[in-house]
LOSE-280398 format. One line per 3 residues: their letters; for each residue z, x negated, y of N, C-alpha, C. Coordinates in Angstrom, 1 decimal. Layout:
LOSE-280398
A = Z X Y Z X Y Z X Y; ...;
//
This chain:
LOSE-280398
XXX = 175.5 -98.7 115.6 175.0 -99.9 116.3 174.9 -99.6 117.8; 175.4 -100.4 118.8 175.4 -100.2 120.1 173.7 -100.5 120.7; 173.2 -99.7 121.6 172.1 -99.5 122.3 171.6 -100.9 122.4;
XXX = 172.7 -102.2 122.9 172.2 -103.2 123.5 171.9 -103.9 122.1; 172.6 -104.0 121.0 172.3 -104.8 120.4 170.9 -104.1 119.5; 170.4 -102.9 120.0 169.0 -102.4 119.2 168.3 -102.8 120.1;
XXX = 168.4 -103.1 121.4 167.4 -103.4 122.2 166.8 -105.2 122.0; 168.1 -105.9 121.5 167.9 -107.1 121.1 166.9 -107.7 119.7; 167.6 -107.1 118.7 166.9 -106.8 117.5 165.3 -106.4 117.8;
XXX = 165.4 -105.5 118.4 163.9 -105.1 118.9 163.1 -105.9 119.4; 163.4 -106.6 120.5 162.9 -108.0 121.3 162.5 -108.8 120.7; 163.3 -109.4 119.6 163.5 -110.3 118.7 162.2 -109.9 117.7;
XXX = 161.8 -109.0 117.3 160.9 -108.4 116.0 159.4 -108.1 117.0; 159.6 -108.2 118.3 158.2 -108.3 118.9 157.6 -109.9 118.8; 158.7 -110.6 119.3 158.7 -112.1 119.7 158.3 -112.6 118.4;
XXX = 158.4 -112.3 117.2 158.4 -112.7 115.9 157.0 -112.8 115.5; 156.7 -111.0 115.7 155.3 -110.4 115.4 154.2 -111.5 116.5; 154.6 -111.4 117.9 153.7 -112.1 118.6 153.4 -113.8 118.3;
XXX = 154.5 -114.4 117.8 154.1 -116.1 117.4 153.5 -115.6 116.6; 153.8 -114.8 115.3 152.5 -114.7 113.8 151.6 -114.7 114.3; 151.2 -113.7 115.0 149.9 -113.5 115.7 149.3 -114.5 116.3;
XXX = 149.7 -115.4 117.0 149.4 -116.6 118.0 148.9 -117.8 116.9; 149.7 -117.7 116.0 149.3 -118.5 114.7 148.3 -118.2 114.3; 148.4 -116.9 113.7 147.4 -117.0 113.0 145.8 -117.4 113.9;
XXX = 145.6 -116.7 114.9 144.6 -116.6 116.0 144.4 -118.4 116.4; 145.5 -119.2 116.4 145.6 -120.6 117.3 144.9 -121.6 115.9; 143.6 -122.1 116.5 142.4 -122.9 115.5 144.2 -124.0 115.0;
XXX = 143.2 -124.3 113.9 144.6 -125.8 113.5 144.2 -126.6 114.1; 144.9 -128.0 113.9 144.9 -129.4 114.2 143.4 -130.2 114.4; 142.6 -129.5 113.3 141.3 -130.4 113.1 140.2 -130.0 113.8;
XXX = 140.5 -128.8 113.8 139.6 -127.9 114.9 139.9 -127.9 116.2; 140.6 -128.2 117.0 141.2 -129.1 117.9 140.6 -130.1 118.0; 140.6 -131.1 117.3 140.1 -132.4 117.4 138.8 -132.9 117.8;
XXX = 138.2 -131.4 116.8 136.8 -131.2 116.8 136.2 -132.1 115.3; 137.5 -132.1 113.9 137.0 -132.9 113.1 135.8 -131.8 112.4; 136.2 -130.3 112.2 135.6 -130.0 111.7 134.2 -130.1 111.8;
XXX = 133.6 -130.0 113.3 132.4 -130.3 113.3 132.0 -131.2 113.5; 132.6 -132.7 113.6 132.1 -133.7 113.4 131.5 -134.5 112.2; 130.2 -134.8 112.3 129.7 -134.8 111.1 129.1 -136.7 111.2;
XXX = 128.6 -137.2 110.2 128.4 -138.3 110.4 127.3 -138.9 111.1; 127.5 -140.1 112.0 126.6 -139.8 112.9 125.2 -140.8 112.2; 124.4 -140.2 112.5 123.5 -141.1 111.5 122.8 -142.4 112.5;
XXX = 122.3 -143.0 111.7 122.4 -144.7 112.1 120.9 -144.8 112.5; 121.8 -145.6 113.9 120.3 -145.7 114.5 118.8 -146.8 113.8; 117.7 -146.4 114.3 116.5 -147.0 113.3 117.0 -148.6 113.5;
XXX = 116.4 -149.5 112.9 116.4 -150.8 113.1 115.1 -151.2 113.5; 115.5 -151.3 115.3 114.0 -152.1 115.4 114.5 -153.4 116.4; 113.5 -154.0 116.6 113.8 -155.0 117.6 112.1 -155.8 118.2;
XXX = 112.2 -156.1 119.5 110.3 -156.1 119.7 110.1 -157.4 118.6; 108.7 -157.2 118.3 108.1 -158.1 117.3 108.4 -159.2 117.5; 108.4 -160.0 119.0 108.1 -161.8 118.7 109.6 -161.8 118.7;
XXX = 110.4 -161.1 118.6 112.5 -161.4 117.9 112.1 -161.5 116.3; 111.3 -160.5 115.6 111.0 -161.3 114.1 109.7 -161.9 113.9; 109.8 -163.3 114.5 108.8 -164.0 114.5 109.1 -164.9 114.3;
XXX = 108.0 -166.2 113.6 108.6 -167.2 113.5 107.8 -168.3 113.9; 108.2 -169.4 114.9 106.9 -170.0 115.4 105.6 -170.9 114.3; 106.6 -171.4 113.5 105.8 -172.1 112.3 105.9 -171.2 111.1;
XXX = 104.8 -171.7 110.4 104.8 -171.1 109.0 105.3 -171.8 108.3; 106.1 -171.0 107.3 107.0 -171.7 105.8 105.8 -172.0 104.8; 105.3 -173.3 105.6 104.5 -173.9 104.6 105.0 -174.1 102.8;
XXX = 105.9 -175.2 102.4 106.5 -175.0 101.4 107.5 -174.1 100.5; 107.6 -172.5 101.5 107.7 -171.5 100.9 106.3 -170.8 100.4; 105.7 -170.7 101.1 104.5 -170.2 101.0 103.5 -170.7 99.8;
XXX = 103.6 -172.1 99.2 103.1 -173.1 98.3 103.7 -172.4 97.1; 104.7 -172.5 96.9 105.7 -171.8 95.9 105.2 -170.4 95.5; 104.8 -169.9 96.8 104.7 -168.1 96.3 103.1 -167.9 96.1;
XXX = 102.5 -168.9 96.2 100.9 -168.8 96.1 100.9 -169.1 94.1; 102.1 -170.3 94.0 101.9 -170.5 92.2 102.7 -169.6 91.6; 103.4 -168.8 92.2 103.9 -167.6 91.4 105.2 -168.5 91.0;
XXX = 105.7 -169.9 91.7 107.0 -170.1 91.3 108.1 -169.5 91.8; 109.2 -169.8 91.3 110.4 -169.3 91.7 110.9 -169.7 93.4; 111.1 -168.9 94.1 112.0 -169.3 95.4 113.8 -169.3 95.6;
XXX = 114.2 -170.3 96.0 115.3 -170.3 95.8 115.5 -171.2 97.7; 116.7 -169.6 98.4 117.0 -169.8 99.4 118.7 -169.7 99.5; 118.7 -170.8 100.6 120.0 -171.3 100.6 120.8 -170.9 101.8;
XXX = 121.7 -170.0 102.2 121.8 -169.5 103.7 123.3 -170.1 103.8; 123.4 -170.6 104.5 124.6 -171.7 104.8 125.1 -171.4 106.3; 126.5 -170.9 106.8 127.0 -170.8 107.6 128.4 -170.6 107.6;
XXX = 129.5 -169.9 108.5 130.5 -169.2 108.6 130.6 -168.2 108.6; 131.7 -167.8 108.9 132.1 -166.3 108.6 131.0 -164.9 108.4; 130.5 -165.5 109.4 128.9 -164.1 109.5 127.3 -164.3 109.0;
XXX = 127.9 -165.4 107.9 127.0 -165.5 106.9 128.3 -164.8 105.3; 129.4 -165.5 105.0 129.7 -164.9 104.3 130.2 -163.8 104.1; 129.9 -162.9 105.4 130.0 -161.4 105.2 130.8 -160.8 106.0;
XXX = 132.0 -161.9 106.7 133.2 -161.1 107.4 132.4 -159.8 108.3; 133.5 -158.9 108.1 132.9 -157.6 108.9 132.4 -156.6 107.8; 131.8 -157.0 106.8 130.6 -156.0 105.9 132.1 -155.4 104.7;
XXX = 131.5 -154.3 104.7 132.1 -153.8 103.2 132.4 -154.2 102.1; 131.4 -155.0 101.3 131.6 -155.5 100.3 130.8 -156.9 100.4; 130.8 -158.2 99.6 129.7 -159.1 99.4 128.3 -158.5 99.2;
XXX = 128.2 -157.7 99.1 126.8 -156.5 98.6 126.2 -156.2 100.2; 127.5 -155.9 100.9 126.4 -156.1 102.2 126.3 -157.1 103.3; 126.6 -158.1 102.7 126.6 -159.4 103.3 125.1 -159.4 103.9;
XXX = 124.5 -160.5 104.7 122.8 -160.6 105.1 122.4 -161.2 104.1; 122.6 -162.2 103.3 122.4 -162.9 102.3 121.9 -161.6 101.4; 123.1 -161.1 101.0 122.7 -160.1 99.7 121.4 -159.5 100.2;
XXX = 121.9 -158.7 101.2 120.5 -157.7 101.9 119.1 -158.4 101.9; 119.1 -159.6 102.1 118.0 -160.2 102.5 117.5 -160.4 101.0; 117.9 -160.8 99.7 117.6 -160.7 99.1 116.9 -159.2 98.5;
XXX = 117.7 -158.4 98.3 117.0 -156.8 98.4 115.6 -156.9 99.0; 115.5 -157.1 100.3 114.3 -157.6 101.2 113.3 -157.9 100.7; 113.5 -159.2 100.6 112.6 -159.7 100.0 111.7 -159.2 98.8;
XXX = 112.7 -159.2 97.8 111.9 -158.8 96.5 111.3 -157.5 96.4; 111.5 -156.6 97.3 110.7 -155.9 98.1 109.4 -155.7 97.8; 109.0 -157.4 99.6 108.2 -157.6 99.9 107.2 -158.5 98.8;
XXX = 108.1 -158.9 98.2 107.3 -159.9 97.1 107.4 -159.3 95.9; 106.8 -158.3 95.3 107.1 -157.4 93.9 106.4 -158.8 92.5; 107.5 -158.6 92.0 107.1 -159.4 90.4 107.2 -161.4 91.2;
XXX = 107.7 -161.7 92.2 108.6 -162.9 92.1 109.9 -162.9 92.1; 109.9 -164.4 91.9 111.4 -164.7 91.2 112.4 -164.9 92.4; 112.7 -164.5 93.5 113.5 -165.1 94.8 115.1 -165.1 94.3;
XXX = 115.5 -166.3 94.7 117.0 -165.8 94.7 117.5 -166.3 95.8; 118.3 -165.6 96.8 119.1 -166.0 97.8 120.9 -166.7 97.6; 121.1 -167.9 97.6 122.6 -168.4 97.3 123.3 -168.4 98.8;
XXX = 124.5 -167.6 98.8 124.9 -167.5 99.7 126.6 -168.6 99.7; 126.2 -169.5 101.0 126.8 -170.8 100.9 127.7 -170.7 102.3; 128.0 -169.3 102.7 129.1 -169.3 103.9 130.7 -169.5 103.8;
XXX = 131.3 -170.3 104.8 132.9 -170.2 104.7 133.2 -170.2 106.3; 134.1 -169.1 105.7 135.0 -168.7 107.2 135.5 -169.1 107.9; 135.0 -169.5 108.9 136.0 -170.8 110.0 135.5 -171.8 110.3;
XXX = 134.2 -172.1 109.6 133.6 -173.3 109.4 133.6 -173.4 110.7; 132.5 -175.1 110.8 132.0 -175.6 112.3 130.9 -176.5 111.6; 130.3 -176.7 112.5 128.9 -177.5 111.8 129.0 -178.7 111.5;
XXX = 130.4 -179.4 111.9 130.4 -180.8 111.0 130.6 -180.6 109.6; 131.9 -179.3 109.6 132.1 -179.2 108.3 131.4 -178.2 107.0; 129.7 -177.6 107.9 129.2 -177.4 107.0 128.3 -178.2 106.4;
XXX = 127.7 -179.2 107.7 126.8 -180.6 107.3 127.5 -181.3 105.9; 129.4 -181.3 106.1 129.5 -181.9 105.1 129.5 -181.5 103.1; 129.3 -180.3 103.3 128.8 -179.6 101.9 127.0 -179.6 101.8;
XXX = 126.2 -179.8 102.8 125.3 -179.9 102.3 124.6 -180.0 101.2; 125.5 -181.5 101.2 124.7 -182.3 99.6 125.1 -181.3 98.2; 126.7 -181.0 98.5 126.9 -180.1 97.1 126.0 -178.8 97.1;
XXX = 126.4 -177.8 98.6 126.2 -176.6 98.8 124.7 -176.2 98.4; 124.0 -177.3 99.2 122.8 -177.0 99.9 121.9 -177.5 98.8; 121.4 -179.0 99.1 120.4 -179.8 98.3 120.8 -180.1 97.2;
XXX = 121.5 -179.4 96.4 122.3 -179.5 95.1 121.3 -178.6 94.6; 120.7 -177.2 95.4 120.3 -176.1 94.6 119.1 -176.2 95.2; 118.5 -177.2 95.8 116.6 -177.7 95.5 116.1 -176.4 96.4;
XXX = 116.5 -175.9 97.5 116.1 -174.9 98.3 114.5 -175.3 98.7; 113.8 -174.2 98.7 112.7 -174.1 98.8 112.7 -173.8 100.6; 113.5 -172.9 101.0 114.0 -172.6 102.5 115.9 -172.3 102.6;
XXX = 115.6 -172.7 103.8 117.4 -173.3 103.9 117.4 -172.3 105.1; 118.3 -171.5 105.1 119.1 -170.5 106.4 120.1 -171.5 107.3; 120.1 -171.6 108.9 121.5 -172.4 108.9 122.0 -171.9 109.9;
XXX = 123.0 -170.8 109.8 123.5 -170.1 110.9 125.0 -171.1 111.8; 124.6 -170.9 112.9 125.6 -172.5 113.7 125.6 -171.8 114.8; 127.2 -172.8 115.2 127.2 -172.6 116.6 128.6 -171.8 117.5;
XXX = 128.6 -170.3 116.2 129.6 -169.8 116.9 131.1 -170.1 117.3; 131.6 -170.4 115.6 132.6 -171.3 116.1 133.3 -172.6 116.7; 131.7 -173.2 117.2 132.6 -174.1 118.2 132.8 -173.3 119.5;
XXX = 132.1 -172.6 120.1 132.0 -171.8 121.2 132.8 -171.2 121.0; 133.9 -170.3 120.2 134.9 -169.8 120.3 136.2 -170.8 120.3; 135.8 -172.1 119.5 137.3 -172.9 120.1 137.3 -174.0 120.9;
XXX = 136.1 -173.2 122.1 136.0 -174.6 123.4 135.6 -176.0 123.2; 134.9 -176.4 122.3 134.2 -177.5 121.4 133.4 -178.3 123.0; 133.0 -179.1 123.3 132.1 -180.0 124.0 131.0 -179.4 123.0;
XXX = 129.9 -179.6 124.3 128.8 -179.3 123.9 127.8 -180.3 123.5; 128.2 -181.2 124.2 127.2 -182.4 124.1 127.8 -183.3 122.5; 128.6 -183.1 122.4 129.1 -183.6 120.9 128.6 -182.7 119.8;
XXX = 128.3 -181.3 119.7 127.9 -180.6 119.0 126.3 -180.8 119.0; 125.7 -181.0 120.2 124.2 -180.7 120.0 123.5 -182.2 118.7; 124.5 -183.6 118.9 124.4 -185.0 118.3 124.0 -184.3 116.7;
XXX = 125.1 -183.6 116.5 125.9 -182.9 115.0 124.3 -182.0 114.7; 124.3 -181.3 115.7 122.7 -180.5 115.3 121.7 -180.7 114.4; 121.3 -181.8 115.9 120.3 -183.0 115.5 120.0 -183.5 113.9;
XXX = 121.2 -183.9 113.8 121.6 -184.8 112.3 121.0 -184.1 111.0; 122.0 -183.0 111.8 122.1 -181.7 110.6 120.5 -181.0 109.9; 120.1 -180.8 111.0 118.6 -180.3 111.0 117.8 -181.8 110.2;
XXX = 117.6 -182.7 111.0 117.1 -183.8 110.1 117.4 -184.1 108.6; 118.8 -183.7 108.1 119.4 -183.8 106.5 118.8 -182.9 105.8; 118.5 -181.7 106.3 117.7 -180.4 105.6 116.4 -180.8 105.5;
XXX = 115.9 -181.2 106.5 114.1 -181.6 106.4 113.8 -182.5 105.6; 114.5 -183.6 105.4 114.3 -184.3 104.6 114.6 -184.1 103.2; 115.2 -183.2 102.6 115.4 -182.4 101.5 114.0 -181.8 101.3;
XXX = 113.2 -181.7 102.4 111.8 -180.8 101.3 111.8 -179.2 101.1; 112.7 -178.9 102.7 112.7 -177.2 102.3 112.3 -176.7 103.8; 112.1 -175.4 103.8 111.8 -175.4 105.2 112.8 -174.9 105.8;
XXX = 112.6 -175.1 107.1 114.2 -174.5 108.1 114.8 -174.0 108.7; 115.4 -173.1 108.7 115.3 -171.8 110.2 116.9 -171.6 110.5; 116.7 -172.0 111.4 118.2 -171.9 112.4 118.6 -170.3 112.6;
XXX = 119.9 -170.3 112.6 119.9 -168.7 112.8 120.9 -169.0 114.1; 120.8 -168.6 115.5 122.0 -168.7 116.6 123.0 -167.8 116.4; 123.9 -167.4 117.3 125.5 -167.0 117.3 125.0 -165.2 117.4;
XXX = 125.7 -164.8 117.4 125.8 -163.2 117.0 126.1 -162.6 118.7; 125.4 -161.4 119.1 126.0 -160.8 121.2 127.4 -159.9 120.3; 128.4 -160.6 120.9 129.5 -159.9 120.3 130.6 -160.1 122.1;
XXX = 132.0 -159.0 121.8 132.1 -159.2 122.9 133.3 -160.8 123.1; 133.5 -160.9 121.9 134.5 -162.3 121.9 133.6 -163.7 121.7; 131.9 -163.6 121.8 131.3 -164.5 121.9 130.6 -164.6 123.7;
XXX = 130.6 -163.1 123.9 130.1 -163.2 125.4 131.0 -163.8 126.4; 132.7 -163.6 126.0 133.6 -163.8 126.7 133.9 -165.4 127.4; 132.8 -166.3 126.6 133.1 -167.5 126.7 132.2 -168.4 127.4;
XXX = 133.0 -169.4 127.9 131.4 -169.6 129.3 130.7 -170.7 128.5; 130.7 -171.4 127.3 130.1 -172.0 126.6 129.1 -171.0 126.0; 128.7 -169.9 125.6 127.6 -169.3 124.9 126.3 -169.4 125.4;
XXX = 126.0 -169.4 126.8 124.6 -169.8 127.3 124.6 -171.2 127.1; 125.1 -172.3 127.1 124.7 -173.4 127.3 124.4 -173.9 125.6; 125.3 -173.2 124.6 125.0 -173.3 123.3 123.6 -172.8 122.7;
XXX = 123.7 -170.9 123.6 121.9 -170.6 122.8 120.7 -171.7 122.9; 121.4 -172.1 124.3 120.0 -173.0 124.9 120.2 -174.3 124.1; 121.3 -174.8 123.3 121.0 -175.9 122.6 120.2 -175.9 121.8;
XXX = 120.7 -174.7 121.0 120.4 -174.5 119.5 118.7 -174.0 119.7; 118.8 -173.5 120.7 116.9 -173.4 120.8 116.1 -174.7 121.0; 116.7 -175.6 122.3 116.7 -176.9 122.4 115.9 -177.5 121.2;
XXX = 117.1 -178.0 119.9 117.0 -178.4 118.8 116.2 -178.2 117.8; 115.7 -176.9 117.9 114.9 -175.9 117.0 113.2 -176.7 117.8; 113.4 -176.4 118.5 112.1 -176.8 119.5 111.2 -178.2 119.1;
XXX = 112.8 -178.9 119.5 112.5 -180.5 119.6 112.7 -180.9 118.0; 113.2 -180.5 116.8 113.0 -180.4 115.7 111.8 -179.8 114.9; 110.8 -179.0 115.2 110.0 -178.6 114.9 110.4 -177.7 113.7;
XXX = 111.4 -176.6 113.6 112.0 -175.6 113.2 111.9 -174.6 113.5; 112.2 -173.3 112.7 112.4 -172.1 113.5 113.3 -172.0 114.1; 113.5 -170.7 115.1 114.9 -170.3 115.2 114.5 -168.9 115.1;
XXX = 115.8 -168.1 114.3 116.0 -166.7 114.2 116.7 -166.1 115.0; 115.9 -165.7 116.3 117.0 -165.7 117.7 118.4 -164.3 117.5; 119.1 -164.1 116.7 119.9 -163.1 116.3 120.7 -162.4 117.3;
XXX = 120.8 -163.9 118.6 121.5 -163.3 119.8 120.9 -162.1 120.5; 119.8 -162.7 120.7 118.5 -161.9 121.5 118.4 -160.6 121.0; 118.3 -160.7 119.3 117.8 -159.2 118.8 119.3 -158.2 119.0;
XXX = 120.4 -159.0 119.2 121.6 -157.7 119.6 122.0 -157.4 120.5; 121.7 -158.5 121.3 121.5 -157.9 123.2 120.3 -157.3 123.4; 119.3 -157.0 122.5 117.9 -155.8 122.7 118.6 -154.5 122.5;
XXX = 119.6 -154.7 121.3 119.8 -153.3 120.6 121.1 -153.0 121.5; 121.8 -153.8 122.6 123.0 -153.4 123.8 122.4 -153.4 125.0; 121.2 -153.9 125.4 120.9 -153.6 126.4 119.7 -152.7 127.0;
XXX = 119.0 -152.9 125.4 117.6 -151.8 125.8 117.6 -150.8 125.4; 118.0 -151.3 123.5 118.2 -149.8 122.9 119.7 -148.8 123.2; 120.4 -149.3 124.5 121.5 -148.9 125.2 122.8 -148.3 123.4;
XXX = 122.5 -148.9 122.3 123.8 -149.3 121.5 125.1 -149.3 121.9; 125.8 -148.9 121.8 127.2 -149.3 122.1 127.8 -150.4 121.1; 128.4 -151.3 121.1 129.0 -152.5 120.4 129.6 -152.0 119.1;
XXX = 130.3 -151.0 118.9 130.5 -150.6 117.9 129.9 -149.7 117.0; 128.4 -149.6 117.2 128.0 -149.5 116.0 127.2 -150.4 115.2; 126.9 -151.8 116.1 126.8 -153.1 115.2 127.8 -154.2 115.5;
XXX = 128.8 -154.1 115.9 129.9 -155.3 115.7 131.2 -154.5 115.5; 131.8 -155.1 114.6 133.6 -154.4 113.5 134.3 -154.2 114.8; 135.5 -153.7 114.3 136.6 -153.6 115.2 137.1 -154.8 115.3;
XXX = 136.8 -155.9 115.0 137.4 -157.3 115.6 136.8 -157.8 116.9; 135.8 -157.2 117.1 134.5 -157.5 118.5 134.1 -158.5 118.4; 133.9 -159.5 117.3 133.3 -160.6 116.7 132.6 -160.3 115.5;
XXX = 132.7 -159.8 114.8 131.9 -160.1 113.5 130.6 -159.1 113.3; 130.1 -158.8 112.6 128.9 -157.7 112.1 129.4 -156.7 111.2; 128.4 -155.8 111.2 128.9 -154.3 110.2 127.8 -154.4 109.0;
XXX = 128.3 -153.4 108.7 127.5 -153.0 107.1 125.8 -153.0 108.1; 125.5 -152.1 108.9 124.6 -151.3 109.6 124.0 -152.9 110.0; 124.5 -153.6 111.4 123.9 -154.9 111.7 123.2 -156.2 110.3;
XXX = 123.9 -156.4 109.6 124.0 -156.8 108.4 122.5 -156.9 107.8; 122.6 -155.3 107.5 121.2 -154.7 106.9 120.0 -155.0 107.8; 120.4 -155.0 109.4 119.2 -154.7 109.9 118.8 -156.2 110.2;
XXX = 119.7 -156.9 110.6 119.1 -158.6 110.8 118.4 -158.9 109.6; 119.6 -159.1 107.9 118.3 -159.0 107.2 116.9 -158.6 107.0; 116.6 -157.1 107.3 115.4 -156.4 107.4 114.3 -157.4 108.3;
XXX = 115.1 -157.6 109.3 114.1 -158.3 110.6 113.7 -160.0 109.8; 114.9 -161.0 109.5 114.3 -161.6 109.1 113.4 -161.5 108.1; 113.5 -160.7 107.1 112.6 -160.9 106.1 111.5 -160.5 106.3;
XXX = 111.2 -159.6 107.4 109.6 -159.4 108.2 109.2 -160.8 108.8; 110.6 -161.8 109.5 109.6 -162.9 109.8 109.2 -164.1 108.7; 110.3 -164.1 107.7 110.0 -164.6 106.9 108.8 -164.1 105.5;
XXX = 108.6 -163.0 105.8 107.0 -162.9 105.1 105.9 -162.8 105.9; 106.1 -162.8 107.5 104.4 -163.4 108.2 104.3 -164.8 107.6; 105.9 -165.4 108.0 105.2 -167.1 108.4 104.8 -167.5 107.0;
XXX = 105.7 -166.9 105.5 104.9 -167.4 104.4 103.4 -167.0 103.9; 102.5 -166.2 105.1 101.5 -165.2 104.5 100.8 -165.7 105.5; 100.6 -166.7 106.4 99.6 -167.2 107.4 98.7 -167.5 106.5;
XXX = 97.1 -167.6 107.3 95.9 -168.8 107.2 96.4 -169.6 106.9; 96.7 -170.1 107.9 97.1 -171.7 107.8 98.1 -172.2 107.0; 98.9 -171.7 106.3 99.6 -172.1 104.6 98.9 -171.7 103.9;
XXX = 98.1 -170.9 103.7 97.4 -170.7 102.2 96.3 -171.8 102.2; 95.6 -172.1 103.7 95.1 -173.7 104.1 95.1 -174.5 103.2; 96.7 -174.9 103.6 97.3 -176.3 103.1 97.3 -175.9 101.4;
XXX = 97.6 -174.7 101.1 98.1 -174.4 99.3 96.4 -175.0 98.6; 95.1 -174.2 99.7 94.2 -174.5 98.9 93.9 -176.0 98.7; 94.3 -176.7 100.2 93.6 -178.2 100.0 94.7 -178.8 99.5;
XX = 95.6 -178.4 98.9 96.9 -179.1 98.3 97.6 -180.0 99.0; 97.7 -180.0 100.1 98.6 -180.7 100.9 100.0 -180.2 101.0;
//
């Protein structure tokens, strides 16, 4: 064998040896990435300042119900982010969760929460299932989350606030109590210049209705602007909807306000003098 071609062979069996080596020594792909040490990140607490779960009036005729140890039966009526879009399963819808909640806080009653959301709705067309959806099932307290979808498809405002009005009056007079829930701080609801003029309806109408409102906007711009959150860990990769995590914690919050306002003086008042 001629000198050059051993010198080649030779080169060749260093070059060989050295990539093995480089291999073996060179971390893989995921270690790179940094998957191996990424671990799950754990989920921030759920808080939000007290008067966000508050509720101005008391659930008088919740509260009547829970003083005779009867059954409560709540009706949470809205679109998409009442019937869950965003969450993992129906299980972590707010509805579901809030049910969990509840029974909770109220050990040995009967609560059931019926969840009455459809995707896409608009508040004419949830006004118009009321009678089946809603006062069909004798709600003791009625949920009524509104609003967002017209503000995402450029709706007049002054035609929606009429629709409000109406709306809120058809529940009251049903005999249940009422609590508005507003639009979700998401970044495809911020993006639209109808969102401030809508929170301030829907608070508006809550006001001048003598209603609650469950300010939901407010409590998610606390948790993006105080508790410095980043959007994705309470709104999906759609940048509209809620997560498993958001889900759970609005539940949690309401059901703190909905057991002050059914636990006042002044409803167990009315339960004793039976009004």
């Amino acid at each position: 064998m001629s000198s050059i071609k051993q010198r080649s062979i030779s080169r060749l069996a260093c070059l060989a040896t050295g990539v093995f080596a480089l291999a073996m020594l060179a971390p893989t792909r995921a270690e790179v990435l940094g998957v191996h040490a990424a671990a799950p990140a754990t989920p921030p607490a759920c808080r939000a300042p007290a008067e966000l779960a508050h509720f101005n009036h008391s659930l008088q005729h919740t509260a009547r119900r829970l003083a005779r140890g009867e059954p409560i039966t709540i009706v949470a009526i809205g679109s998409s982010s009442t019937t869950g879009a965003g969450a993992s399963s129906p299980a972590a819808s707010y509805p579901s969760r809030l049910a969990v909640e509840l029974t909770q806080r109220f050990p040995g009653h009967d609560i059931t929460v019926l969840n009455r959301g459809v995707n896409g709705e608009e508040t004419q067309q949830m006004m118009a299932r009321f009678e089946t959806g809603v006062i069909a099932a004798h709600p003791d307290l009625v949920l009524w989350q509104v609003g967002t979808n017209s503000v995402l498809r450029d709706y007049p405002l002054k035609s929606h606030s009429i629709l409000l009005h109406d709306g809120i009056e058809q529940l009251k007079e049903a005999g249940a109590d009422v609590v508005l829930i507003d639009m979700q701080y998401a970044p495809r609801v911020l993006e639209k210049p109808e969102t401030p003029g809508m929170e301030d309806q829907i608070a508006v109408a809550a006001k001048a209705e003598n209603v609650d409102l469950f300010g939901r906007f407010a409590i998610m711009r606390n948790w993006y602007e105080v508790q410095h959150m980043p959007f994705d860990v309470f709104v999906s990769p759609d940048q509209l909807h809620m997560n498993d995590w958001s889900y759970a914690c609005v539940a949690k919050l309401l059901a703190v306000a909905i057991t002050e306002a059914a636990n006042r003086p002044v409803a167990s008042a009315a339960v004793r003098s039976g009004r």
